[in-house]
C-alpha positions as CSV (number, residue, x, y, z in Angstrom):
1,X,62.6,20.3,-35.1
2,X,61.8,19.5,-31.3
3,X,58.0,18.4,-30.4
4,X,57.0,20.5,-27.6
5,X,55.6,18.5,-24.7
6,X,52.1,19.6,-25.4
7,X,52.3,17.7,-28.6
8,X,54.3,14.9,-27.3
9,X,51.8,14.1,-24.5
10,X,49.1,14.4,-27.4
11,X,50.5,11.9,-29.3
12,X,51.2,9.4,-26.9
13,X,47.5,9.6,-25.4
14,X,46.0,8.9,-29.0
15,X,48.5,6.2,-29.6
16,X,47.4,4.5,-26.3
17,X,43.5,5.4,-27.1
18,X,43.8,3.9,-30.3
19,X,45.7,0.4,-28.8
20,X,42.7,0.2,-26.5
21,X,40.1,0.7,-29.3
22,X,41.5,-2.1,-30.7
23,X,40.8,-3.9,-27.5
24,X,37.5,-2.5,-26.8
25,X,35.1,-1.3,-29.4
26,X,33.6,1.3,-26.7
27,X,36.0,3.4,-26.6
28,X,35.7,6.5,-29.4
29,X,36.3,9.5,-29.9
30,X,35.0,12.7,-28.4
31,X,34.6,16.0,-27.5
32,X,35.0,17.7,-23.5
33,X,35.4,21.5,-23.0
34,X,35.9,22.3,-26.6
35,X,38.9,19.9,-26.9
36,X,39.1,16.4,-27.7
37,X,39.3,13.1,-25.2
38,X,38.2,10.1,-25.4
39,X,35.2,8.2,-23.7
40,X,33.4,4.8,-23.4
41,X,29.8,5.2,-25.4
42,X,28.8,8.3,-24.3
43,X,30.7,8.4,-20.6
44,X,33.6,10.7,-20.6
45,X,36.9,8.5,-19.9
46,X,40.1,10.8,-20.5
47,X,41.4,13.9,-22.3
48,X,45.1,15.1,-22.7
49,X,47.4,17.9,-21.9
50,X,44.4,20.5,-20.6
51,X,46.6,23.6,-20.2
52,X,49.2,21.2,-19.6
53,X,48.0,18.7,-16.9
54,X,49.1,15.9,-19.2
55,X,46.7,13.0,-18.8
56,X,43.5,13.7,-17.3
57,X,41.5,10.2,-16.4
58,X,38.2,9.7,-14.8
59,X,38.5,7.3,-11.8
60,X,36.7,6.3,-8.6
61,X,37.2,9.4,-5.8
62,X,39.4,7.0,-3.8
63,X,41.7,6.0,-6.8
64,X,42.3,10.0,-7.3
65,X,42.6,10.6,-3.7
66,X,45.1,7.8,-3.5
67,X,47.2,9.4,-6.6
68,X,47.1,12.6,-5.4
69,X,48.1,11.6,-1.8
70,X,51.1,9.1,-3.5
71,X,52.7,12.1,-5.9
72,X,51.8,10.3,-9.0
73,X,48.8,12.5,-10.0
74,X,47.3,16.0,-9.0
75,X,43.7,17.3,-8.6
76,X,42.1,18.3,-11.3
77,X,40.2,21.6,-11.4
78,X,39.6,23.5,-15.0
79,X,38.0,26.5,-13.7
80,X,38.9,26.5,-9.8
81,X,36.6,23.6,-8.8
82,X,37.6,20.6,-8.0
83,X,36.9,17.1,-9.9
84,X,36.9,14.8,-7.1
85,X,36.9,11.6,-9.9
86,X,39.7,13.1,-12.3
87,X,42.7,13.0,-12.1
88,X,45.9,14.8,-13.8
89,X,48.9,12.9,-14.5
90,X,51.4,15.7,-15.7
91,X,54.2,12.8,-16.7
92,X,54.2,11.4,-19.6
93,X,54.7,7.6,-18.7
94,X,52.7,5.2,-21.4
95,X,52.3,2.1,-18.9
96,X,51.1,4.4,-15.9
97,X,48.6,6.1,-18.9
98,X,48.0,2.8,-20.2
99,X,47.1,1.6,-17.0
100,X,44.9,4.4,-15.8
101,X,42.7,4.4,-19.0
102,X,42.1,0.8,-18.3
103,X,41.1,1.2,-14.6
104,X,38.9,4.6,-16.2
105,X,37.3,2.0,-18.8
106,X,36.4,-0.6,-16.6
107,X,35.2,2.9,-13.8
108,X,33.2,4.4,-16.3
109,X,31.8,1.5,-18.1
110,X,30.6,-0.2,-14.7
Protein backbone atom coordinates (compact mmCIF):
# COMPACT_ATOMS: atom_id res chain seq x y z
CA UNK A 1 0.00 0.00 0.00
CA UNK A 2 1.42 3.55 -1.08
CA UNK A 3 1.39 6.43 1.81
CA UNK A 4 -0.15 9.35 0.20
CA UNK A 5 1.93 12.53 0.61
CA UNK A 6 -0.32 13.93 3.16
CA UNK A 7 0.67 11.17 5.41
CA UNK A 8 4.19 11.06 4.31
CA UNK A 9 4.83 14.76 5.07
CA UNK A 10 3.00 13.91 8.52
CA UNK A 11 5.30 11.48 9.41
CA UNK A 12 8.39 13.05 8.70
CA UNK A 13 7.37 16.36 10.60
CA UNK A 14 6.71 14.30 13.91
CA UNK A 15 9.87 12.33 13.35
CA UNK A 16 11.86 15.59 13.12
CA UNK A 17 9.61 17.16 16.14
CA UNK A 18 10.33 14.41 18.21
CA UNK A 19 14.47 14.48 17.30
CA UNK A 20 14.22 18.08 18.52
CA UNK A 21 12.33 17.32 21.72
CA UNK A 22 15.06 15.24 22.52
CA UNK A 23 17.24 18.32 22.08
CA UNK A 24 15.08 20.79 23.61
CA UNK A 25 12.64 20.01 26.35
CA UNK A 26 10.36 23.14 25.08
CA UNK A 27 9.17 21.84 22.39
CA UNK A 28 5.61 19.80 22.82
CA UNK A 29 2.89 19.03 21.44
CA UNK A 30 -0.12 21.09 20.44
CA UNK A 31 -3.06 22.16 18.95
CA UNK A 32 -3.55 25.20 15.96
CA UNK A 33 -6.76 25.47 13.82
CA UNK A 34 -8.19 22.23 15.02
CA UNK A 35 -5.13 20.25 13.89
CA UNK A 36 -2.05 19.38 15.53
CA UNK A 37 1.61 21.29 15.39
CA UNK A 38 4.05 21.70 17.44
CA UNK A 39 5.19 24.81 19.57
CA UNK A 40 7.81 26.03 22.13
CA UNK A 41 5.90 26.42 25.76
CA UNK A 42 2.96 27.96 24.69
CA UNK A 43 4.36 29.92 21.33
CA UNK A 44 3.18 28.29 18.17
CA UNK A 45 6.39 26.89 16.21
CA UNK A 46 5.17 24.61 13.20
CA UNK A 47 2.27 22.47 11.94
CA UNK A 48 2.24 20.10 8.87
CA UNK A 49 0.52 19.47 5.58
CA UNK A 50 -2.47 22.23 6.16
CA UNK A 51 -4.53 21.43 3.07
CA UNK A 52 -1.35 20.38 1.80
CA UNK A 53 1.15 23.28 2.24
CA UNK A 54 3.50 20.68 3.70
CA UNK A 55 5.54 22.32 6.50
CA UNK A 56 4.27 25.36 7.79
CA UNK A 57 7.06 27.24 10.24
CA UNK A 58 6.87 30.40 12.05
CA UNK A 59 9.90 32.66 11.22
CA UNK A 60 11.00 36.34 11.34
CA UNK A 61 8.92 38.39 8.31
CA UNK A 62 12.33 38.74 6.58
CA UNK A 63 13.26 34.92 6.71
CA UNK A 64 9.66 34.27 5.00
CA UNK A 65 10.02 37.04 2.57
CA UNK A 66 13.48 35.76 1.71
CA UNK A 67 11.95 31.99 1.13
CA UNK A 68 9.18 33.15 -0.70
CA UNK A 69 11.33 35.43 -2.88
CA UNK A 70 14.16 32.33 -3.37
CA UNK A 71 11.28 29.49 -4.43
CA UNK A 72 11.94 27.42 -1.45
CA UNK A 73 8.73 28.37 0.43
CA UNK A 74 5.32 30.09 -0.32
CA UNK A 75 3.04 32.47 1.78
CA UNK A 76 1.00 31.24 3.93
CA UNK A 77 -2.62 32.19 4.16
CA UNK A 78 -5.43 29.72 5.74
CA UNK A 79 -8.37 31.71 5.07
CA UNK A 80 -7.15 34.37 2.37
CA UNK A 81 -4.98 36.47 4.75
CA UNK A 82 -1.73 36.50 4.76
CA UNK A 83 0.83 35.29 7.61
CA UNK A 84 3.57 37.53 7.11
CA UNK A 85 5.86 35.18 9.83
CA UNK A 86 4.77 31.66 8.37
CA UNK A 87 5.91 30.08 6.02
CA UNK A 88 4.80 26.90 3.76
CA UNK A 89 7.38 24.58 2.55
CA UNK A 90 5.31 22.21 0.20
CA UNK A 91 8.62 19.79 -0.31
CA UNK A 92 9.17 17.36 1.80
CA UNK A 93 13.09 17.72 2.41
CA UNK A 94 14.02 16.64 6.33
CA UNK A 95 17.33 18.90 6.44
CA UNK A 96 15.55 22.00 4.95
CA UNK A 97 12.49 21.05 7.71
CA UNK A 98 15.03 20.32 10.21
CA UNK A 99 16.58 23.41 9.68
CA UNK A 100 13.59 25.65 9.61
CA UNK A 101 12.21 24.32 12.94
CA UNK A 102 15.51 25.14 14.45
CA UNK A 103 15.70 28.75 13.14
CA UNK A 104 11.47 28.75 14.32
CA UNK A 105 12.71 27.53 17.84
CA UNK A 106 15.42 29.80 18.40
CA UNK A 107 12.46 32.79 16.54
CA UNK A 108 9.84 31.97 18.77
CA UNK A 109 11.67 31.23 21.86
CA UNK A 110 13.68 34.67 21.67
Amino acid sequence: MSVNKHEADSELFWELVSELQAEDQRVVEGTIMGGACARVNDEFLALVDYKGSGLVVKLPRERVAELVADGTGNPFGPAGKIFKEWVSVPTADAKLWKALLREGIQFVSS
